[in-house]
N, C-alpha and C positions, 0 to 999 in steps of 0.2 A: 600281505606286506606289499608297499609301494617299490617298486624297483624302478631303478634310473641308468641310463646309459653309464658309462663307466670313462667314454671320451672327457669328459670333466677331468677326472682323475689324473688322466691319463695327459691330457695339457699341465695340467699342477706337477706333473712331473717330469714336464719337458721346461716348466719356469723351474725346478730347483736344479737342476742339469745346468742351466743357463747359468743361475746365480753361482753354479758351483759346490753346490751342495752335492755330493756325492755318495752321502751317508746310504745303504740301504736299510739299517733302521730305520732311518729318518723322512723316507720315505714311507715305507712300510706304514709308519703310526700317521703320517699324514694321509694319507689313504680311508686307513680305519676312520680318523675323524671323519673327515668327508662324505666317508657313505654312514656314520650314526647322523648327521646335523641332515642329510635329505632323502632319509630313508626312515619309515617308523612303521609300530603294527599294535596289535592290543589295545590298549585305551586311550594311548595317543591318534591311533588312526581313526576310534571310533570317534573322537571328540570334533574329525572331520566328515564324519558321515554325514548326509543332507535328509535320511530318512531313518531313525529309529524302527527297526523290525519289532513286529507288532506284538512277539512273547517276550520279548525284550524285560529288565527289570525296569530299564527306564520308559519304555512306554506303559509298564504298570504303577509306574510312579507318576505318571501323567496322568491317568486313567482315576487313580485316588485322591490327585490334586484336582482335575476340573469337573469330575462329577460331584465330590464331595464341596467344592464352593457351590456348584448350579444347585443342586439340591439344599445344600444351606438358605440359601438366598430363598427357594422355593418354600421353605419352611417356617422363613420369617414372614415372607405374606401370607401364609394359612394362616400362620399366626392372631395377624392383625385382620385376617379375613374373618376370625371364627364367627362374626353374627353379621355375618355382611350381607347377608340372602334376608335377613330381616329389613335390617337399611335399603335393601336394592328394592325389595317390593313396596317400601312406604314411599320412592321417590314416584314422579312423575315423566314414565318412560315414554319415547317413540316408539312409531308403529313397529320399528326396523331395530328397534334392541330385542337383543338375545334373552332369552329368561337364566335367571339367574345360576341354574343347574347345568349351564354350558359353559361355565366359567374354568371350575374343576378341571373337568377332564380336556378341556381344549390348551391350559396353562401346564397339563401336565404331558402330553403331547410337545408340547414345546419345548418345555424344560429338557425332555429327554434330546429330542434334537440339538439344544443347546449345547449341552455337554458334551454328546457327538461330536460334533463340531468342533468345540473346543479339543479333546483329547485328538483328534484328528490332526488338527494345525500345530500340536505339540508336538508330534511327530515327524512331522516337517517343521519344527520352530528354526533351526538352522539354515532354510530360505530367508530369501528376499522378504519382506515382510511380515513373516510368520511372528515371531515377537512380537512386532510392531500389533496384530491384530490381536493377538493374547492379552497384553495390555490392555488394549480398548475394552474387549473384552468384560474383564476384570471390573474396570472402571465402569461399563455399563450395568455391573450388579447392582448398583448400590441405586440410583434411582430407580431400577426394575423391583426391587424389596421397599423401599420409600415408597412408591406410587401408593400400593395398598392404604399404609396403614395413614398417609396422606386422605386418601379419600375415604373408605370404608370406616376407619379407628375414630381420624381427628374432623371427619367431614369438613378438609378445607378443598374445595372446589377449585379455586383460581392457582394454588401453590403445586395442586397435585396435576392442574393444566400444565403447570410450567415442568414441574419432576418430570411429566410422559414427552414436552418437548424437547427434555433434555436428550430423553431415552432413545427417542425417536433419532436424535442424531447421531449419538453413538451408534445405534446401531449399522445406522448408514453405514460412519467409516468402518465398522467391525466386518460386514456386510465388505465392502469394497478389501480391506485389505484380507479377509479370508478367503476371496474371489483371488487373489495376485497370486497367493501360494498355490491355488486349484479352486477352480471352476465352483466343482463338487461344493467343495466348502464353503465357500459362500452361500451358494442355492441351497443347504439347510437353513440358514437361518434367514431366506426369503418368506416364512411362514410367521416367523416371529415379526420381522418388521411389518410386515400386512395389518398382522391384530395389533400391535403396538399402533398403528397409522388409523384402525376404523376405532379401536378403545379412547385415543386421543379426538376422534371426531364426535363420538359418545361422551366425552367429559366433556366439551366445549357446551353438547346442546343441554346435556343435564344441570349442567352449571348454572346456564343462562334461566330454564325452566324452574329450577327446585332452588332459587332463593333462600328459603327458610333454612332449607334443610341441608345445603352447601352455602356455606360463607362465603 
C-alpha cells in the first residue's frame, strides 16, 4: 500500500476550522475520503506497477499472447515454404548464398528470440515506449509471413523485394523503441534485423539473375 504524509489532511482541517465547520463527524468522513482518493493497494496499485513479475498471471498472459502470434506467423511461412528447397535449388544462386538447409533452423532461432523479446517488453509495457514497440511489433508479422509465400509460393520477385523492405523498416523502429524500454531488448532482435537486411540483399540479386523464374 502507497502511504502519504497526513499534513494534507491535516491543512483540510485547519480550512474547515476556518470556514467554521466544526463538525467532528464531518471531519472525520473528510479525512477518510482523502486518504481512499490518494492511497490504493491490490489491483489498483498493481495497474501502476512499471514491471509485471515474471510468475505473474499476467506475464503468463503475455507469454501465450506473443509466442503464440510469433510462432503463428512462423507457421504460416513453413507453410508457403513446404517445396521452397525445390524452387531455391532450380534458381540461379551467388557464390555467397546460404544452401537452402540453413534457412530452417536459422528462422527458427529467430522466431524464438522474437517472442523473447516480445514477452519481455510486455512486461515492461507500462514504460515509456513499451506499447509503442509491441505495436510495431505486431505490425511487422504480417509482411515477415507475406515475404515467404510472396517469394517461394507466388514467385513474385519485385513485390516480395518491396514486402522484406517493408520488414526491414519495421523492424528498425521495433529494434529502436524495444532498445528505449531496455538495451537487452532491443539487442535480441539485432539478429533478426541482420538476416532480414543480407535475405533483402539476396532477393535483390536473385531477382535481377532468375528472370524466368521470379516475375
Amino acid at each position: 500500500m502507497l502511504a502519504y504524509s497526513t499534513r494534507p489532511y491535516e491543512r483540510w482541517a485547519s480550512y474547515v476550522r476556518i470556514a467554521g465547520i466544526s463538525s467532528p463527524t464531518f471531519r472525520e468522513n473528510l479525512m477518510k475520503t482523502s486518504r481512499a482518493s490518494t492511497s490504493f493497494s491490490g489491483p489498483a496499485a498493481q495497474r501502476y506497477t512499471t514491471v509485471s513479475p515474471i510468475w505473474s498471471v499476467d506475464s503468463a498472459q503475455g507469454a501465450v499472447v506473443w509466442f503464440g502470434l510469433t510462432f503463428l506467423t512462423a507457421a504460416l511461412g513453413a507453410l508457403a515454404s513446404a517445396r521452397a528447397s525445390q524452387f531455391y535449388d532450380a534458381l540461379r544462386l551467388p557464390q555467397w548464398a546460404p544452401p537452402g538447409s540453413v534457412f530452417g533452423p536459422v528462422w527458427s532461432g529467430l522466431y524464438t528470440l522474437m517472442a523473447v523479446s516480445a514477452w519481455l517488453v510486455w512486461r515492461h509495457r507500462h514504460k515509456v515506449h513499451g506499447s509503442t514497440g509491441l505495436l510495431l511489433f505486431g505490425v511487422a508479422l504480417l509482411p515477415n509471413a507475406l515475404w515467404s509465400w510472396l517469394f517461394f509460393n507466388w514467385h513474385q520477385g519485385l513485390w516480395a523485394l518491396i514486402d522484406i523492405g517493408v520488414l526491414w523498416f519495421l523492424v528498425a523502429l521495433t529494434v529502436r523503441a524495444f532498445w528505449r524500454v531496455r538495451p537487452v531488448f532491443g539487442l535480441l532482435l539485432v539478429p533478426l534485423w541482420g538476416w532480414v537486411s543480407f535475405a533483402g540483399v539476396l532477393n535483390v540479386v536473385l531477382w535481377q539473375t532468375n528472370p524466368a523464374l521470379l516475375n
